[in-house]
N, C-alpha and C positions, 0 to 999 in steps of 0.2 A: 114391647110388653113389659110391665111395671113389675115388676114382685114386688108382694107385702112382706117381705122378711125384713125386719130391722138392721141383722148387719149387713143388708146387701146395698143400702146406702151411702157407703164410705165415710161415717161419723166416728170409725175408733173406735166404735164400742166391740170387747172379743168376746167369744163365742161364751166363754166362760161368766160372761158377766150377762149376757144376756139369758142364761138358765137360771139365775139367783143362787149361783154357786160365788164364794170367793177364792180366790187364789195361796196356795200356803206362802207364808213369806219367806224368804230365804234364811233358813240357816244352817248354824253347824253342823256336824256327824254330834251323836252322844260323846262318844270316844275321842274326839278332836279336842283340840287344849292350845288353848293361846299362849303363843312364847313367850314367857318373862322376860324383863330386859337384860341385858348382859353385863351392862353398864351404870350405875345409880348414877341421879342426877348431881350427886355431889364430885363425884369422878368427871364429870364433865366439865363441872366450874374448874377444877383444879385443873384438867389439860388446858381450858382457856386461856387462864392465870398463867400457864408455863409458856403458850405460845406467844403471849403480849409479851412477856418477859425477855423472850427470844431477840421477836421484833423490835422491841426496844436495849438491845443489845447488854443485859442483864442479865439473860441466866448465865448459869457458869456451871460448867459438868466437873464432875468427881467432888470427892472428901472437901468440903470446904474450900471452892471453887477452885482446885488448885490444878484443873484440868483444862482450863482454857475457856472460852466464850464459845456457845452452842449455836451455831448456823444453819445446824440443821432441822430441818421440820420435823420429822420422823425420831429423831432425838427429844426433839421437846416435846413431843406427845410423849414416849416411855418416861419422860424425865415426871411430866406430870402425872399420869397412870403411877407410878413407883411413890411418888409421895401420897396421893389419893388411900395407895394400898396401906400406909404407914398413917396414916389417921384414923385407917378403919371403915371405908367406903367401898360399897359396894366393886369391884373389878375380879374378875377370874385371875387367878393363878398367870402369870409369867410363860410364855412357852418355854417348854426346854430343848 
């Protein structure tokens, strides 16, 4: 026995669209608020610039490199974050 019901055809069409209703689209709460970034895009060139620096066996930690050559990865990100922050770019505060 055939039914004349539309969606009983298996074409995809949902129940919703077959009443001439449409569907709300997904969004926000009112009260919901998208996180700003934490990091400006200039802070980011500037860790880049400190990790090549690294890599190419260049930076150099303390006062006027008098601390040796930096090896470490985690080094050269704070090294670059710490200059970033002395130009005036976007980065949160230091932990303490």
């Amino acid at each position: 026995m055939a039914c004349n019901l539309p969606f009983s055809q298996g074409d995809g069409a949902s129940i919703a669209q077959l009443n001439g209703r449409r569907q709300m689209p997904t969004t926000r709460r009112k009260g919901a608020r998208r996180s700003a970034r934490k990091y400006g895009k200039a802070a980011g060139k500037s860790v880049e610039a400190a990790v090549r620096r690294m890599e190419e066996g260049k930076l150099l930690s303390g006062k006027a490199g008098h601390g040796g050559r930096v090896t470490s990865r985690k080094q050269a990100i704070a090294i670059g974050l710490s200059e970033a922050r002395k130009r005036g770019a976007k980065v949160p505060p230091p932990p303490r």
